[in-house]
C-alpha positions as CSV (number, residue, x, y, z in Angstrom):
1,X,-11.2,-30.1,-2.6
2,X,-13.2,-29.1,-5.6
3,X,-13.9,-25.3,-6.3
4,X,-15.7,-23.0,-8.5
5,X,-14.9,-19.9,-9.6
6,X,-17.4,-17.6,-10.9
7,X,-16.2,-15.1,-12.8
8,X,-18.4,-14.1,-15.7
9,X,-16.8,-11.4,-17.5
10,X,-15.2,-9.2,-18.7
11,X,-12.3,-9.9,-20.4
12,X,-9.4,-7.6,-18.1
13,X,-11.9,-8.4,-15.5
14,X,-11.4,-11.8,-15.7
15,X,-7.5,-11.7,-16.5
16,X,-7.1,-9.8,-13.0
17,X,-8.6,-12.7,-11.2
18,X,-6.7,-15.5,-12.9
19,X,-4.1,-14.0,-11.2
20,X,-4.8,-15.7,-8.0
21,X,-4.5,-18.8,-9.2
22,X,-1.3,-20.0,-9.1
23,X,-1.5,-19.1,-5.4
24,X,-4.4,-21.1,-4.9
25,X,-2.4,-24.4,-6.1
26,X,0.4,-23.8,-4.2
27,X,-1.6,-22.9,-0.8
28,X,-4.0,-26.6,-2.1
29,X,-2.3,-28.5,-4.4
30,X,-4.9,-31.3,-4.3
31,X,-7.8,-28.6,-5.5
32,X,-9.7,-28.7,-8.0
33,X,-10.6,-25.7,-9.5
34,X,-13.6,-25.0,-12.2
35,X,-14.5,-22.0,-13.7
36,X,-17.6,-20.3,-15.0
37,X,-17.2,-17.8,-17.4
38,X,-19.6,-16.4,-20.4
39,X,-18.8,-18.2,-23.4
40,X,-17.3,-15.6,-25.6
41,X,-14.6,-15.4,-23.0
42,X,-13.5,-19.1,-22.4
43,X,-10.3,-18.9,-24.3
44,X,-8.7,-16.7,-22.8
45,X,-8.7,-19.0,-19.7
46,X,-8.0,-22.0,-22.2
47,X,-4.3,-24.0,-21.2
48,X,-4.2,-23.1,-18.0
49,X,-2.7,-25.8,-15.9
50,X,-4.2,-24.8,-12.8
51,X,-7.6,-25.0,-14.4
52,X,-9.6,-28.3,-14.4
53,X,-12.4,-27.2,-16.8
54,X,-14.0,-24.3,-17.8
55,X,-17.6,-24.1,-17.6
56,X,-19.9,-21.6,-20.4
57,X,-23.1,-19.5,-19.7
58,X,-24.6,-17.1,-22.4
59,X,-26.0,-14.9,-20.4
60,X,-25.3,-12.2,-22.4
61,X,-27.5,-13.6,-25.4
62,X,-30.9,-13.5,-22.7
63,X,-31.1,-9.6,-23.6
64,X,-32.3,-10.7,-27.0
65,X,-33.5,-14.3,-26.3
66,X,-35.5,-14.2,-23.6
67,X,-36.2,-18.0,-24.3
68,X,-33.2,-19.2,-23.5
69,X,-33.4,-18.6,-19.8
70,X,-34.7,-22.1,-19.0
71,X,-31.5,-23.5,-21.0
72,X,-29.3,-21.7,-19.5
73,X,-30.7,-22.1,-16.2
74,X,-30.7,-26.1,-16.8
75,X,-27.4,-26.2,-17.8
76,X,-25.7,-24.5,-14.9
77,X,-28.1,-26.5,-12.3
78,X,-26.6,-29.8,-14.2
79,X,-22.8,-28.0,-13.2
80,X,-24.1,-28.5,-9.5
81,X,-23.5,-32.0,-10.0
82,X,-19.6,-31.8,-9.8
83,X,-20.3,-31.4,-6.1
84,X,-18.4,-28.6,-4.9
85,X,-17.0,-28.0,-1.3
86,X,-16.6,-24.1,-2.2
87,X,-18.2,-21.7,-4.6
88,X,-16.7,-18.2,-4.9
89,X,-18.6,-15.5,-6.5
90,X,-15.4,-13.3,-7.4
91,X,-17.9,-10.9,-9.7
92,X,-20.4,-9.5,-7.3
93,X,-23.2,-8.6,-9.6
94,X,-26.4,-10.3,-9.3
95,X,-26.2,-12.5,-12.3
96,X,-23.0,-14.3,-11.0
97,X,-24.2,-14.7,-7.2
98,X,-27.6,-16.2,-8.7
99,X,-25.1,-18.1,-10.8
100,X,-22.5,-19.2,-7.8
101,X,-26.0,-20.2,-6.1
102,X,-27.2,-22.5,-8.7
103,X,-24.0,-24.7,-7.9
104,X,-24.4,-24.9,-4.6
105,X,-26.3,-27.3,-2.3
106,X,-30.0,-25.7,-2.2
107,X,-31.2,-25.9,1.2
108,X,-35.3,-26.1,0.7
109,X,-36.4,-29.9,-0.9
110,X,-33.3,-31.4,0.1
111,X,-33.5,-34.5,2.3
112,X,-32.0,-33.8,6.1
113,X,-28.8,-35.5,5.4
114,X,-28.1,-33.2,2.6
115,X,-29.2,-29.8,3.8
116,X,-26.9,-31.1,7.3
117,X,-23.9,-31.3,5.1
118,X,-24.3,-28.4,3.2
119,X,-24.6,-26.7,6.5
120,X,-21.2,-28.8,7.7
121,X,-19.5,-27.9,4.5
122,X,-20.6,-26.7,1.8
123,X,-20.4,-23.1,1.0
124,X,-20.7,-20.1,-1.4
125,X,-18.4,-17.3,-0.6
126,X,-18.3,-13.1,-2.4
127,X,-17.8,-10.1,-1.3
128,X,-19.9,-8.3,1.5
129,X,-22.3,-5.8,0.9
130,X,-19.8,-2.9,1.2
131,X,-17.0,-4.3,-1.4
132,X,-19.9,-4.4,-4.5
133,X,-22.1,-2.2,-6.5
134,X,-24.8,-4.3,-6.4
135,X,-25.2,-5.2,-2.6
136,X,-28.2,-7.6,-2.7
137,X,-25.7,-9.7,-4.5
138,X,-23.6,-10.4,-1.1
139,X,-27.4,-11.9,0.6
140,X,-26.5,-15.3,-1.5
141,X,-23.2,-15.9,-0.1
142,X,-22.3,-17.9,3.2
143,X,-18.7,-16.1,3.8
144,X,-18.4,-12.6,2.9
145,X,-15.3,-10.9,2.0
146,X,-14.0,-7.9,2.7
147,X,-12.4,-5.2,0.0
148,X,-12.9,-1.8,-0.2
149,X,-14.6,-1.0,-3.5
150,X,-12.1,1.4,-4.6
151,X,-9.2,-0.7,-3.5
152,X,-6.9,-1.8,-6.4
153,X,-8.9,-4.4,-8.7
154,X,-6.7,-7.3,-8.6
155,X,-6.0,-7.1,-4.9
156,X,-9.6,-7.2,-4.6
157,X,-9.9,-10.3,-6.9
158,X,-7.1,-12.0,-4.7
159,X,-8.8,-11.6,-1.7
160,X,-12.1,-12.9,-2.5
161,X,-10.2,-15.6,-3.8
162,X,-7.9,-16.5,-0.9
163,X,-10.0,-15.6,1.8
164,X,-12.4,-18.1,2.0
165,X,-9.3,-20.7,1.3
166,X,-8.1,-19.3,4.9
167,X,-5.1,-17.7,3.2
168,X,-4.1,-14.3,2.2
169,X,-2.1,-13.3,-1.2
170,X,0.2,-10.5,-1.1
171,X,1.4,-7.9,-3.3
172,X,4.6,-8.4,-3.4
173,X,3.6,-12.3,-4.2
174,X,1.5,-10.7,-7.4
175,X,4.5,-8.3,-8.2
176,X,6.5,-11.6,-8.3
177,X,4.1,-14.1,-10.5
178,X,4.8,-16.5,-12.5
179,X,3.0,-15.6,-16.4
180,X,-0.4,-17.1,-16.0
181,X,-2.1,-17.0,-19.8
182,X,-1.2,-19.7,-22.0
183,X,-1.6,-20.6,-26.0
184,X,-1.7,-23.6,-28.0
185,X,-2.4,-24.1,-32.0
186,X,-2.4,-20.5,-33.0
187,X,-2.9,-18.8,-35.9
188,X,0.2,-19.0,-37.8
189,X,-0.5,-16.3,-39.9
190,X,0.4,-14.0,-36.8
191,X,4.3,-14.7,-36.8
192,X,4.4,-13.4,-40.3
193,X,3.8,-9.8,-38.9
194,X,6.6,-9.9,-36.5
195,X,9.8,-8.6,-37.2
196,X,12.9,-10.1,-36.9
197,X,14.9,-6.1,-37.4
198,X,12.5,-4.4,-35.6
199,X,11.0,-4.1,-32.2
200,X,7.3,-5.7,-31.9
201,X,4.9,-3.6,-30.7
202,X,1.5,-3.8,-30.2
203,X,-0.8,-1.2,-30.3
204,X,-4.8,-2.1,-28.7
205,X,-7.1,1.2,-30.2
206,X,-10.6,0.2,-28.8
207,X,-12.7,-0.4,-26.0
208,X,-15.7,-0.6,-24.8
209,X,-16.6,3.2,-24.3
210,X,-15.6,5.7,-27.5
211,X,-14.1,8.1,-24.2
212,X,-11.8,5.3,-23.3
213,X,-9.6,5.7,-26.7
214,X,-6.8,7.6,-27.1
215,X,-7.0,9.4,-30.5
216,X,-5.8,7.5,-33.8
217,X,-3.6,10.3,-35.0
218,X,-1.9,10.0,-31.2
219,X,-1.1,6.3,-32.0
220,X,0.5,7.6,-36.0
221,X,2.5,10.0,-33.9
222,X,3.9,7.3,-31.3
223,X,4.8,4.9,-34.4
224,X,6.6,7.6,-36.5
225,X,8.8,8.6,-33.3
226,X,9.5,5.4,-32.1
227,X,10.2,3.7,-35.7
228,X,9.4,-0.1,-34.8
229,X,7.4,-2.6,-36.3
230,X,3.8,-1.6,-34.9
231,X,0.8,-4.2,-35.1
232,X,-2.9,-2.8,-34.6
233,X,-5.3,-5.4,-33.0
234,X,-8.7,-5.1,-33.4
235,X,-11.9,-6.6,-32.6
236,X,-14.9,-4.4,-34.6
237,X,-15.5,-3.5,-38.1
238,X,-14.9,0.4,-36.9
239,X,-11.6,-1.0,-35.5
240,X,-10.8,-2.1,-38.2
241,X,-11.4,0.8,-40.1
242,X,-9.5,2.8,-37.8
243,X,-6.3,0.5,-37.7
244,X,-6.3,0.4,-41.8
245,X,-6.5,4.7,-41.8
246,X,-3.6,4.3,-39.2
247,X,-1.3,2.5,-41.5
248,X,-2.1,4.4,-44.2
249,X,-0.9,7.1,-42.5
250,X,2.5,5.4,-41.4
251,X,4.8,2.7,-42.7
252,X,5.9,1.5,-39.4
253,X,2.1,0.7,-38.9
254,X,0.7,-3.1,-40.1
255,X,-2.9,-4.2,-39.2
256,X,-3.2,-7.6,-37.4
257,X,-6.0,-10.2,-39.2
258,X,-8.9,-10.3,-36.8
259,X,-7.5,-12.7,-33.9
260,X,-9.3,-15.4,-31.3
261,X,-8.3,-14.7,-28.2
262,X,-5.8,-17.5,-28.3
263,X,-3.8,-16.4,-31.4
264,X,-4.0,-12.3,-29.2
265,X,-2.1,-14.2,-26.5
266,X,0.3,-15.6,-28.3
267,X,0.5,-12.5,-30.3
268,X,1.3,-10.3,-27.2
269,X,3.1,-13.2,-25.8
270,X,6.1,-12.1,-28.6
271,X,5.2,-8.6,-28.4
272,X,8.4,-6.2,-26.9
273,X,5.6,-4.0,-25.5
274,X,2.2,-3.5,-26.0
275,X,0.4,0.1,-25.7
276,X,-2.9,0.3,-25.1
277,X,-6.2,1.6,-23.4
278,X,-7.6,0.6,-20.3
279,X,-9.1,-2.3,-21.8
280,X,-8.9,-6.5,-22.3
281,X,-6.4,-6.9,-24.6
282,X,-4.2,-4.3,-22.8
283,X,-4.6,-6.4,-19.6
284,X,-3.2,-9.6,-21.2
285,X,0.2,-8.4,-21.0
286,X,0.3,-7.8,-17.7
287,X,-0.6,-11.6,-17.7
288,X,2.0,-12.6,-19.7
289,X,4.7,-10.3,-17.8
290,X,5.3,-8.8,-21.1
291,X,6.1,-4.7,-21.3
292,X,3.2,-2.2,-21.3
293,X,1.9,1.0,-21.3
294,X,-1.6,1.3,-20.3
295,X,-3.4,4.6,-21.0
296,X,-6.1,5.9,-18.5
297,X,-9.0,8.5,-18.9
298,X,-12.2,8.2,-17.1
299,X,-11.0,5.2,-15.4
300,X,-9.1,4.6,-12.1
301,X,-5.4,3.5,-12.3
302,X,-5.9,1.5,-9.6
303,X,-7.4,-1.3,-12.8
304,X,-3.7,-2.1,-12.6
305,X,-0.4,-3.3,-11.1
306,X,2.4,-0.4,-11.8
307,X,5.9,-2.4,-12.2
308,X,9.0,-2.2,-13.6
309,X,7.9,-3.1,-17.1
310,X,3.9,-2.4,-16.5
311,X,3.7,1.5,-16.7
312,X,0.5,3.8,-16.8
313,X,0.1,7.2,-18.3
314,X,-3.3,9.3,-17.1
315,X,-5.1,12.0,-17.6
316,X,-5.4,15.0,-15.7
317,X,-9.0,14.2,-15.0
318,X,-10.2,13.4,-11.3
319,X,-11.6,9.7,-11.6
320,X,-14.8,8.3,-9.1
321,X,-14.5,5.1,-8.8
322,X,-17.9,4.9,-7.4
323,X,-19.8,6.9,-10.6
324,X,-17.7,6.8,-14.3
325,X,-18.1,9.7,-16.0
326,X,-18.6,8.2,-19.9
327,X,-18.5,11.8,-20.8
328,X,-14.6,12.4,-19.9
329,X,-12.9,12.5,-23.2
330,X,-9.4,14.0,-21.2
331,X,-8.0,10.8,-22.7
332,X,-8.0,12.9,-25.8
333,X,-5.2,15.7,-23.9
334,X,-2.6,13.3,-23.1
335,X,0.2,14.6,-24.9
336,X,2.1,11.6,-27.6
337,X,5.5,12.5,-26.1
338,X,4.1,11.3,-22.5
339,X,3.7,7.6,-24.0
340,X,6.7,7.7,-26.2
341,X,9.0,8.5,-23.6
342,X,8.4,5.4,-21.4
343,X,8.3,3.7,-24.5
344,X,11.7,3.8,-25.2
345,X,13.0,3.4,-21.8
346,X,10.9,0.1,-21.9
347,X,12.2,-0.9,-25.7
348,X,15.6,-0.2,-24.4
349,X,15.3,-3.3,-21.7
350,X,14.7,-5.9,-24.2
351,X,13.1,-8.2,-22.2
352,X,12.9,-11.9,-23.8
353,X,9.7,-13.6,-23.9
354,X,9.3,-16.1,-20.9
């Protein structure tokens, strides 16, 4: 059986939905499984063993090159030619079910024999009208799924995934997963920051929304009362320049070189905990069942398994899952001794890398 998986972006987006695919194998072990994703994301899906190949749109760069819609277009219509038996639209925007359509069967021009077997088997599959944000989106699909829009992200991910397999993943199968994000040829340079007397940990300051970051000074406070070897990540210029006043401001503090996404995996792959916003890189440990602390502002918890090692502080703010508020800094009241606390509990396991 041959499947796509369309899941464009964004990075924790895409991480949640990986998920699912160990579960996948085991329920079809004969399936093939592609996956579409915008370029600047590929690696992190790189050296997955469950994935047959990984398949690039730039959609992204058609807000500035408007001429590069016919390539783009070309290129996932040449896609269609892997022939699959299902396509599954796990993103539910309009971009990615015009996408999941473009590699299916098209019913108008085709010959009878082929628009019959599309109709026998062939099918694109996403969530229904009431799971998504943008519910013209669910017209493309042949088999709509079911998930409340509120409902915890990667459940949702799981069950548009399963679902149309004719199998159901649980959550006490996700609390139990195998590590799912692999690595291969990273950057050396990385292993020179860990420590060998020290605890590693990881600290991820940005994201996409300035509201979404806990304060800088927050993040000096955590490193001076936890005393470990703490390694700022980055992925902007302002990053950068926040992570370098955060060091000078702490020797237990060391900023990381910029990193791909497959040296970040590897990176949090040796990490003792990560501690992060509600963003990407945060996510990835999840992934790699490595111990984290996720911090939440104007963003739902329910972004995230809560486990034994996977922990979640949160503002006092009321989230609406339905309408972000961009506006709600509360992230900026979450007291330091509210993070450092579960932060020592979770040093104090010292879980081994898998």
């Amino acid at each position: 059986m041959k499947i796509a998986i369309v899941k464009l972006s964004a990075l924790g987006d895409i991480v949640h939905a990986m998920v699912a695919l160990q579960f996948i194998k085991a329920h079809k072990p004969e399936a093939r499984i592609d996956w579409i994703v915008e370029q600047r994301f590929a690696e992190v899906l790189k050296h997955n063993p469950d994935i047959d190949n990984i398949l690039t749109v730039n959609l992204k760069a058609l807000k500035t090159d408007k001429f590069g819609l016919f390539a783009e277009f070309k290129k996932v219509r040449s896609y269609r030619d892997n022939d699959y038996d299902l396509v599954i639209d796990a993103q539910g925007l309009i971009k990615s079910a015009v996408t999941a359509k473009l590699l299916s069967p098209w019913m108008v021009c085709m010959p009878r024999a082929s628009r019959e077997l599309a109709r026998r088997g062939k099918r694109l599959a996403g969530f229904d009208a009431d799971s998504i944000r943008e519910k013209a989106a669910s017209w493309f699909y042949d088999v709509k799924v079911h998930s409340p829009y509120d409902a915890n992200t990667i459940d949702r991910n799981a069950t548009v995934l399963s679902q149309p397999l004719g199998f159901s993943i649980t959550h006490e199968q996700i609390l139990a997963k195998k590590p799912f994000l692999f690595y291969a040829d990273e950057n050396p340079q990385i292993y020179n920051y860990l420590a060998q007397d020290r605890r590693n940990i990881v600290f991820v300051i940005g994201s996409t929304w300035e509201s979404r970051n806990y304060p800088a000074e927050k993040f000096v406070k955590i490193a001076e009362a936890l005393q470990q070897n703490c390694l700022v990540v980055w992925g902007s210029e302002q990053e950068k320049v926040t992570a370098e006043w955060m060091a000078a401001q702490s020797g237990y503090i060391k900023v990381m070189p910029k990193l791909d996404l497959n040296s970040l995996k590897a990176l949090i792959a040796h990490a003792d905990l990560l501690i992060g916003n509600d963003t990407g890189p945060t996510h990835m440990a999840w992934g790699l069942n490595r111990p984290s602390i996720t911090i939440f502002g104007p963003t739902p918890v329910s972004r995230v398994y809560q486990t034994d090692i996977n922990k979640v502080v949160k503002s006092a703010s009321v989230v609406n899952p339905f309408r972000l508020n961009k506006q709600d800094y509360s992230i900026n009241d979450i007291d330091e001794r509210e993070i450092i606390e579960p932060a020592r509990f979770l040093l104090s396991l010292r879980i081994s890398p898998s």
